[in-house]
Backbone as XML, in Angstrom:
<?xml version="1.0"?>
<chain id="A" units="angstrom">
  <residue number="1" name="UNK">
    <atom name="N" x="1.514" y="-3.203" z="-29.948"/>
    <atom name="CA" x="1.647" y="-4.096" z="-28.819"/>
    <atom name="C" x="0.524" y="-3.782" z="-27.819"/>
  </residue>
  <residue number="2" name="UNK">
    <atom name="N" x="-0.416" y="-4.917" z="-27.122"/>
    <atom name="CA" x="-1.153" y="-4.521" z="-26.528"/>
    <atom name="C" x="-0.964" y="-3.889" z="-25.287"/>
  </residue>
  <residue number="3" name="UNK">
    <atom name="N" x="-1.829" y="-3.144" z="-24.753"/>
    <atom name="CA" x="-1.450" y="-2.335" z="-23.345"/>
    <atom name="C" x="-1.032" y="-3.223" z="-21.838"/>
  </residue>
  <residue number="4" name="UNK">
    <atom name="N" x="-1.701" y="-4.407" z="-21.883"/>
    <atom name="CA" x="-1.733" y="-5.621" z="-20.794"/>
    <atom name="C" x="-0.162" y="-6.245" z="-20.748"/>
  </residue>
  <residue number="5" name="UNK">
    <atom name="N" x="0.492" y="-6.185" z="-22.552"/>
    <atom name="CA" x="1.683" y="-6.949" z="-22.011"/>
    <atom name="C" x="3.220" y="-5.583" z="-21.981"/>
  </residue>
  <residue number="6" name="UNK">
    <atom name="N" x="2.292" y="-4.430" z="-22.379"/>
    <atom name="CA" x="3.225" y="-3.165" z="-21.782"/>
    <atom name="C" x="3.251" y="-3.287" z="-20.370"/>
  </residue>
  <residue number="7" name="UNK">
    <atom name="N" x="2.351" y="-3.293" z="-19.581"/>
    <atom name="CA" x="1.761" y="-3.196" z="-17.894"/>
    <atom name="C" x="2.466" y="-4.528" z="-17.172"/>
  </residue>
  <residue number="8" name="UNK">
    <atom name="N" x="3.008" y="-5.555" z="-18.121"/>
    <atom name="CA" x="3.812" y="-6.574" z="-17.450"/>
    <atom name="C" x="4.910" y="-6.576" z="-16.647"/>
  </residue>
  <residue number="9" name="UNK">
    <atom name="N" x="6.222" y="-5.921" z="-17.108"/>
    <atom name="CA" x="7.103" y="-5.293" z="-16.493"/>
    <atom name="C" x="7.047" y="-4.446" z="-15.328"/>
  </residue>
  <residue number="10" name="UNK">
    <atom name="N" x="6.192" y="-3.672" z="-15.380"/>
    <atom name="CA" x="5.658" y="-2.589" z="-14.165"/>
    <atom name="C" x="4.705" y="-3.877" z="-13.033"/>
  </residue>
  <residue number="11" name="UNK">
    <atom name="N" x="3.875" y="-4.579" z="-13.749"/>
    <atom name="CA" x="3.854" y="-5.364" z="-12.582"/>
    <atom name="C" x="4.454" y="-6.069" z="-11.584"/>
  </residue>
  <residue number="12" name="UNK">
    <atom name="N" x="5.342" y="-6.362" z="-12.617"/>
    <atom name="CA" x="6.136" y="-7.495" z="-11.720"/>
    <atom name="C" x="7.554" y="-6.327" z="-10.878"/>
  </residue>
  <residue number="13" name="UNK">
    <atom name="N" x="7.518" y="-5.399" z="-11.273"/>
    <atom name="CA" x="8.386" y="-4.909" z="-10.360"/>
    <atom name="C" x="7.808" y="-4.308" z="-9.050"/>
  </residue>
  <residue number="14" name="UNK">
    <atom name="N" x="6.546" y="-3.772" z="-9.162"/>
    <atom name="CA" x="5.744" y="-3.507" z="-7.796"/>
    <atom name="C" x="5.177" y="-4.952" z="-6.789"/>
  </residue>
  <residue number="15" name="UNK">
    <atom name="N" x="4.571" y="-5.777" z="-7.570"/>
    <atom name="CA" x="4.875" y="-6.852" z="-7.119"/>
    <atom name="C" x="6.516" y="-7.546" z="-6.292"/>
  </residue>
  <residue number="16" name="UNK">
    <atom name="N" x="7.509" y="-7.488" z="-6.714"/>
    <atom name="CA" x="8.382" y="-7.724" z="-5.674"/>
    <atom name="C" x="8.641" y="-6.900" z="-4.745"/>
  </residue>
  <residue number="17" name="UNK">
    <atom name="N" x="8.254" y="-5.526" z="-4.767"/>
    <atom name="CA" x="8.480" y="-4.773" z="-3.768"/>
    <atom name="C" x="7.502" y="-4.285" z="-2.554"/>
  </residue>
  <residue number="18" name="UNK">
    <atom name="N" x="6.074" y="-4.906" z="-3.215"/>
    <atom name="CA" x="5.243" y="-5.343" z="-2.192"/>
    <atom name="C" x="5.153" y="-6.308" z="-1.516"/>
  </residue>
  <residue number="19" name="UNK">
    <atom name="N" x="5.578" y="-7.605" z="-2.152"/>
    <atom name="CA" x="6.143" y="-8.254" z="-1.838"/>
    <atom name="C" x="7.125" y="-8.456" z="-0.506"/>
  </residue>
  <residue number="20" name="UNK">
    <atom name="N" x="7.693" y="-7.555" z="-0.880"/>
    <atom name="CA" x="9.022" y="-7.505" z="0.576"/>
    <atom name="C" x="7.995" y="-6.609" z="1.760"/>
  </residue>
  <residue number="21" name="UNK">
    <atom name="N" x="7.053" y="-6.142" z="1.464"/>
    <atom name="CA" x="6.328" y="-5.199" z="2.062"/>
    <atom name="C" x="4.880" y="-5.904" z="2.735"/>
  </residue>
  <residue number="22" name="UNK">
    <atom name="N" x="5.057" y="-7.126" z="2.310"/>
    <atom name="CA" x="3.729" y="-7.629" z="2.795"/>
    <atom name="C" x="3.653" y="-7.900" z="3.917"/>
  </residue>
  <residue number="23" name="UNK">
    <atom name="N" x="4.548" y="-8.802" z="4.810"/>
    <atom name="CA" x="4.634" y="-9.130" z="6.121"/>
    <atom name="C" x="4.219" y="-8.060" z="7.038"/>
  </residue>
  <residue number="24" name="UNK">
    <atom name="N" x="4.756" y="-6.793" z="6.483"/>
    <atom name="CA" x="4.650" y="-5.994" z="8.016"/>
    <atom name="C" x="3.521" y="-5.408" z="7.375"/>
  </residue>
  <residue number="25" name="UNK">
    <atom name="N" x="3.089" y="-4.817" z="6.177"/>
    <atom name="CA" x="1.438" y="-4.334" z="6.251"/>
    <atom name="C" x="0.723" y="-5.604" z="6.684"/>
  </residue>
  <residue number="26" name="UNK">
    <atom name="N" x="0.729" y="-6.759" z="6.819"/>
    <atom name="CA" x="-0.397" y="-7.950" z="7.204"/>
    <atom name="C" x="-0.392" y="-7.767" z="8.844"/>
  </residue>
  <residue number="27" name="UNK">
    <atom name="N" x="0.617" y="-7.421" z="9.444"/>
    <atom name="CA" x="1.042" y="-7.258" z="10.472"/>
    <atom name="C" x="0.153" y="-6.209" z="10.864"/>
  </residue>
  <residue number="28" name="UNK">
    <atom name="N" x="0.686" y="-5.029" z="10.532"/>
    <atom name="CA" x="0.103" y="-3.673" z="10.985"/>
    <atom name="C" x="-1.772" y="-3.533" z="10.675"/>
  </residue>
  <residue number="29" name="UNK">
    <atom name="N" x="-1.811" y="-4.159" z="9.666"/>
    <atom name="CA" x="-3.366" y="-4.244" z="9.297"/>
    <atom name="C" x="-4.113" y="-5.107" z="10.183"/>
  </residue>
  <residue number="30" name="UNK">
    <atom name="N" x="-3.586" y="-6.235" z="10.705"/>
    <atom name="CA" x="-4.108" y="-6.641" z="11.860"/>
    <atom name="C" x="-4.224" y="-6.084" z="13.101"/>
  </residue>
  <residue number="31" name="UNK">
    <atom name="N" x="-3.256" y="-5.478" z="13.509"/>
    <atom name="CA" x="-3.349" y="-4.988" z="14.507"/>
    <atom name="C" x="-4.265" y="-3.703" z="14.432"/>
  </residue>
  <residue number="32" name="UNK">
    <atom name="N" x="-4.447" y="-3.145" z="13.429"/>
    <atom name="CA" x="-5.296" y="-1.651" z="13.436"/>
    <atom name="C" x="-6.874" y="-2.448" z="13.309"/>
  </residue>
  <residue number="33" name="UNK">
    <atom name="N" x="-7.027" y="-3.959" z="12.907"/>
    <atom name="CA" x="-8.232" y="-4.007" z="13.030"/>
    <atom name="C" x="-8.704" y="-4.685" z="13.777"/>
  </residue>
  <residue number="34" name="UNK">
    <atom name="N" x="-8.002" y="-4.698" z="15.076"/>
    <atom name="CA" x="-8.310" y="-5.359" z="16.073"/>
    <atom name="C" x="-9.121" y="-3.671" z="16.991"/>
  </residue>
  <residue number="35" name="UNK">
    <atom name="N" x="-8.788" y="-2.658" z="16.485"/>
    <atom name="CA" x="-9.597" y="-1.437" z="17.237"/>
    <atom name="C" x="-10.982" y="-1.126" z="16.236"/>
  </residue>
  <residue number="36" name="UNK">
    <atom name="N" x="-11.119" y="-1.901" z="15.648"/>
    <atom name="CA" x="-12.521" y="-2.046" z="15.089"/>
    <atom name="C" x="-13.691" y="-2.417" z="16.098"/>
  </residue>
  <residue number="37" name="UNK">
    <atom name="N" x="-13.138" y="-3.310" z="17.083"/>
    <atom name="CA" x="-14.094" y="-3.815" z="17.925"/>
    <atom name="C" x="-14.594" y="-2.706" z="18.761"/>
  </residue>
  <residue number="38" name="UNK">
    <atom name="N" x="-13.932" y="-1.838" z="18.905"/>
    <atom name="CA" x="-14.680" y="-0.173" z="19.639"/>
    <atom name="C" x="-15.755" y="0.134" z="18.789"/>
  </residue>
  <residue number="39" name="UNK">
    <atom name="N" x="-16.815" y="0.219" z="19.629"/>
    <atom name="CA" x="-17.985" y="1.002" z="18.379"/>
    <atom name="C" x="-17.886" y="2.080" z="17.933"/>
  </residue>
  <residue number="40" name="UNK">
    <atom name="N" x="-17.012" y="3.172" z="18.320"/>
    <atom name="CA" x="-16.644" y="4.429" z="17.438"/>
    <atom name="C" x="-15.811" y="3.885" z="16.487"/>
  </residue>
  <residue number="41" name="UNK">
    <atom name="N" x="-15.143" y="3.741" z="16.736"/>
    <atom name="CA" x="-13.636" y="3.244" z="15.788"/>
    <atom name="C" x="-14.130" y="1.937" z="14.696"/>
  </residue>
  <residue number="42" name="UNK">
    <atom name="N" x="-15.160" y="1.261" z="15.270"/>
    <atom name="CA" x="-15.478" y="0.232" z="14.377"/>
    <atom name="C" x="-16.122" y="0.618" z="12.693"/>
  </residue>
  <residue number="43" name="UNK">
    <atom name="N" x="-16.629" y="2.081" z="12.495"/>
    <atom name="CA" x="-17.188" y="2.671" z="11.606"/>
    <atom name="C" x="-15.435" y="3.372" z="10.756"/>
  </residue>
  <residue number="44" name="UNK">
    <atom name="N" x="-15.006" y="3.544" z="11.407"/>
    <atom name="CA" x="-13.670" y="4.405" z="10.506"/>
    <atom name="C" x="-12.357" y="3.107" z="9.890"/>
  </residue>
  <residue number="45" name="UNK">
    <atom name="N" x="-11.895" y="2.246" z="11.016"/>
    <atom name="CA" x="-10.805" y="1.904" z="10.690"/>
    <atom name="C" x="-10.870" y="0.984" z="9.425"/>
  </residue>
  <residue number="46" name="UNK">
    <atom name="N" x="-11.932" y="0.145" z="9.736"/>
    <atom name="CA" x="-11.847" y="-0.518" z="8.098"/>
    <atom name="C" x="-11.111" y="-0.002" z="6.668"/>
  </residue>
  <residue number="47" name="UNK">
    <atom name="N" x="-11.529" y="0.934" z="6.584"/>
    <atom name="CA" x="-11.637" y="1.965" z="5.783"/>
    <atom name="C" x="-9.951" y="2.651" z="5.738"/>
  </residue>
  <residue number="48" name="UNK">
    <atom name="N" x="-10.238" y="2.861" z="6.709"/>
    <atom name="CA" x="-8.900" y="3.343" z="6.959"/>
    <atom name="C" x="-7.595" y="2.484" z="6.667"/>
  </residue>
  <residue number="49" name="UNK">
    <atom name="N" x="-7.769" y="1.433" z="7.306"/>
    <atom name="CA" x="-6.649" y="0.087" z="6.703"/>
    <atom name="C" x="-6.780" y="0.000" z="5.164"/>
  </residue>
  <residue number="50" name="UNK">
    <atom name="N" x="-8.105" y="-0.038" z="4.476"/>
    <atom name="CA" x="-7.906" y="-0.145" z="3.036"/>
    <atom name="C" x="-7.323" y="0.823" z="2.201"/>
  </residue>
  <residue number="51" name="UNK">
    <atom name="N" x="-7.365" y="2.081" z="2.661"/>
    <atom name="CA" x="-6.806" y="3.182" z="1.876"/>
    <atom name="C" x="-5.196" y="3.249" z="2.307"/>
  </residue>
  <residue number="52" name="UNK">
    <atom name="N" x="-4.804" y="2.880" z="3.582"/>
    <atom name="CA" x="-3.383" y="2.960" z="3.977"/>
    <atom name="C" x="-2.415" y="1.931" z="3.027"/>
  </residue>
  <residue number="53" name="UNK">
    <atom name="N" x="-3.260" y="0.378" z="2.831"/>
    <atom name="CA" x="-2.674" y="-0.475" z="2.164"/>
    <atom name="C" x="-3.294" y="-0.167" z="0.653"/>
  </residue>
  <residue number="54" name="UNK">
    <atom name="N" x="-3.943" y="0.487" z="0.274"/>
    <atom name="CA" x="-3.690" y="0.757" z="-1.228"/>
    <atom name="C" x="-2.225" y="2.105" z="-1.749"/>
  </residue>
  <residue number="55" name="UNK">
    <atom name="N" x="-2.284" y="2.864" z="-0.691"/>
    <atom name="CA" x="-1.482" y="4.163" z="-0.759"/>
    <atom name="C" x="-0.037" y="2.929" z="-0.897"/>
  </residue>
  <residue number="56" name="UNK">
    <atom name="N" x="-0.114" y="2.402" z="0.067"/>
    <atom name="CA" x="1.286" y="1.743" z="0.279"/>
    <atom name="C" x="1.812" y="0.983" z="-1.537"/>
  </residue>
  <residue number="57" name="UNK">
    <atom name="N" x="0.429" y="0.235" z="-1.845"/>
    <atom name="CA" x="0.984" y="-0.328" z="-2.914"/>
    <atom name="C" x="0.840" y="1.056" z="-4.412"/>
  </residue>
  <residue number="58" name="UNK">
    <atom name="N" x="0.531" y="1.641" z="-4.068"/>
    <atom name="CA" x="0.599" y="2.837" z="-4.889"/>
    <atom name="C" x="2.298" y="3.237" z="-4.977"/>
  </residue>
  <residue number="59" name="UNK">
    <atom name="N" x="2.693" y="3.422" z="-3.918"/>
    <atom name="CA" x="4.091" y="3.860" z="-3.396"/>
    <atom name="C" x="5.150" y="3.111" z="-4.144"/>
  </residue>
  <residue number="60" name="UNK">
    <atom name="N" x="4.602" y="1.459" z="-3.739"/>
    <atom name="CA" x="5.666" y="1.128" z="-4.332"/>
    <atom name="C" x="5.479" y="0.664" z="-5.829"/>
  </residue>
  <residue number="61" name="UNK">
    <atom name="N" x="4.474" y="0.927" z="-6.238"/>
    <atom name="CA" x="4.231" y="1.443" z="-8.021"/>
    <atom name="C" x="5.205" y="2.399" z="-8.518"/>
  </residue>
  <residue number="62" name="UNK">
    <atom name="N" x="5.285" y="3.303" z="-7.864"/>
    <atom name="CA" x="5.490" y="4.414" z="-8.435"/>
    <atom name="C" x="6.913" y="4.606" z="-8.095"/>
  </residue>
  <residue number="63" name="UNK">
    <atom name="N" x="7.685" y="3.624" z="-6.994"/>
    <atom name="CA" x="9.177" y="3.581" z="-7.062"/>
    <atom name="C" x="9.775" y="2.546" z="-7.739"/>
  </residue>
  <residue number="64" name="UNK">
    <atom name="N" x="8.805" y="1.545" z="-8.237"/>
    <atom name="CA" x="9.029" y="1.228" z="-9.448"/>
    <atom name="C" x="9.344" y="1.655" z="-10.851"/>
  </residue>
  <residue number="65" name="UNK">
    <atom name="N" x="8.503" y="2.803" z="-10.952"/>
    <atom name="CA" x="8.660" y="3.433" z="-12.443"/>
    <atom name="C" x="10.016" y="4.405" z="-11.704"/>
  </residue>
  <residue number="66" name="UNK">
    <atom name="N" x="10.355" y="4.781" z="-10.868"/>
    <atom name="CA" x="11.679" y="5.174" z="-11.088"/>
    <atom name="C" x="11.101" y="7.085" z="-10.348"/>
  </residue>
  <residue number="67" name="UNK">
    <atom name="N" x="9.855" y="7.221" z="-10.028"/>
    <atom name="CA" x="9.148" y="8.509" z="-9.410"/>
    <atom name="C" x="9.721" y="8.291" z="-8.349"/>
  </residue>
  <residue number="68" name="UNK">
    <atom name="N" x="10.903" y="9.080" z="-7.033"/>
    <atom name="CA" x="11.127" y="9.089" z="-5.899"/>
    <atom name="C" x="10.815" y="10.272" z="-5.268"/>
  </residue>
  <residue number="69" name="UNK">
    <atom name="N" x="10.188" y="10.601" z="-4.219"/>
    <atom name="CA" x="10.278" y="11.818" z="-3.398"/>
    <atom name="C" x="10.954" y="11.646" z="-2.306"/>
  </residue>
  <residue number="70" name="UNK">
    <atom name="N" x="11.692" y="12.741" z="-1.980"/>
    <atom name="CA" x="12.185" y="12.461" z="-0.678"/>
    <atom name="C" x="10.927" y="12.614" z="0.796"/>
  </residue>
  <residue number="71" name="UNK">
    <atom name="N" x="11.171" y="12.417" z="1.882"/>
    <atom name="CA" x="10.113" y="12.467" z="2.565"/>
    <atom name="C" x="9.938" y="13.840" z="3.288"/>
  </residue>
  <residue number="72" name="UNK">
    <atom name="N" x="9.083" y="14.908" z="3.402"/>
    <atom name="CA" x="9.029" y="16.108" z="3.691"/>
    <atom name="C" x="8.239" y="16.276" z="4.856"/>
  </residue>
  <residue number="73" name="UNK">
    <atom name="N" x="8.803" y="16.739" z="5.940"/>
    <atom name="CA" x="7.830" y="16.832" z="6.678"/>
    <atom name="C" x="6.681" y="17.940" z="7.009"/>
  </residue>
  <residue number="74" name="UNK">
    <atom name="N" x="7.080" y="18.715" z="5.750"/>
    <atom name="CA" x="6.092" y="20.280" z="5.849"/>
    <atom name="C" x="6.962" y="21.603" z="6.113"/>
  </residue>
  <residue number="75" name="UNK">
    <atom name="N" x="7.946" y="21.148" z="6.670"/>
    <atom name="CA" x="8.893" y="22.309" z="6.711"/>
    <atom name="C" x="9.033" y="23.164" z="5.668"/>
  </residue>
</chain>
């Protein structure tokens, strides 16, 4: 069976759960790149929004496959 229609199932389950997740990252990503317009900040946040919203859909990849951590704060 090819690997693309193994990866189907796993898509579509991160997909609905980004899904439910999109509104408020579109939200929050706007608003963090509205401090782009600072010329210090204009060199970092880009960047910064893209790696926050890839981590995010990483996250919910991976609570898809059924991987949960609880949240630790370093303690």
């Amino acid at each position: 069976m090819p690997i693309f229609i193994q990866a189907l199932p796993l898509s579509l389950k991160t997909f609905w759960r980004y899904l439910i997740l999109l509104p408020f990252l579109g939200i929050a990503a706007l608003f963090l790149s509205l401090f782009s317009i600072i010329p210090i900040l204009g060199w970092f946040v880009p960047g910064m929004v893209a790696v926050w919203l890839s981590v995010m859909g990483l996250r919910s990849a991976l609570l898809a496959r059924g991987h949960v951590a609880p949240l630790d704060g370093g303690v």
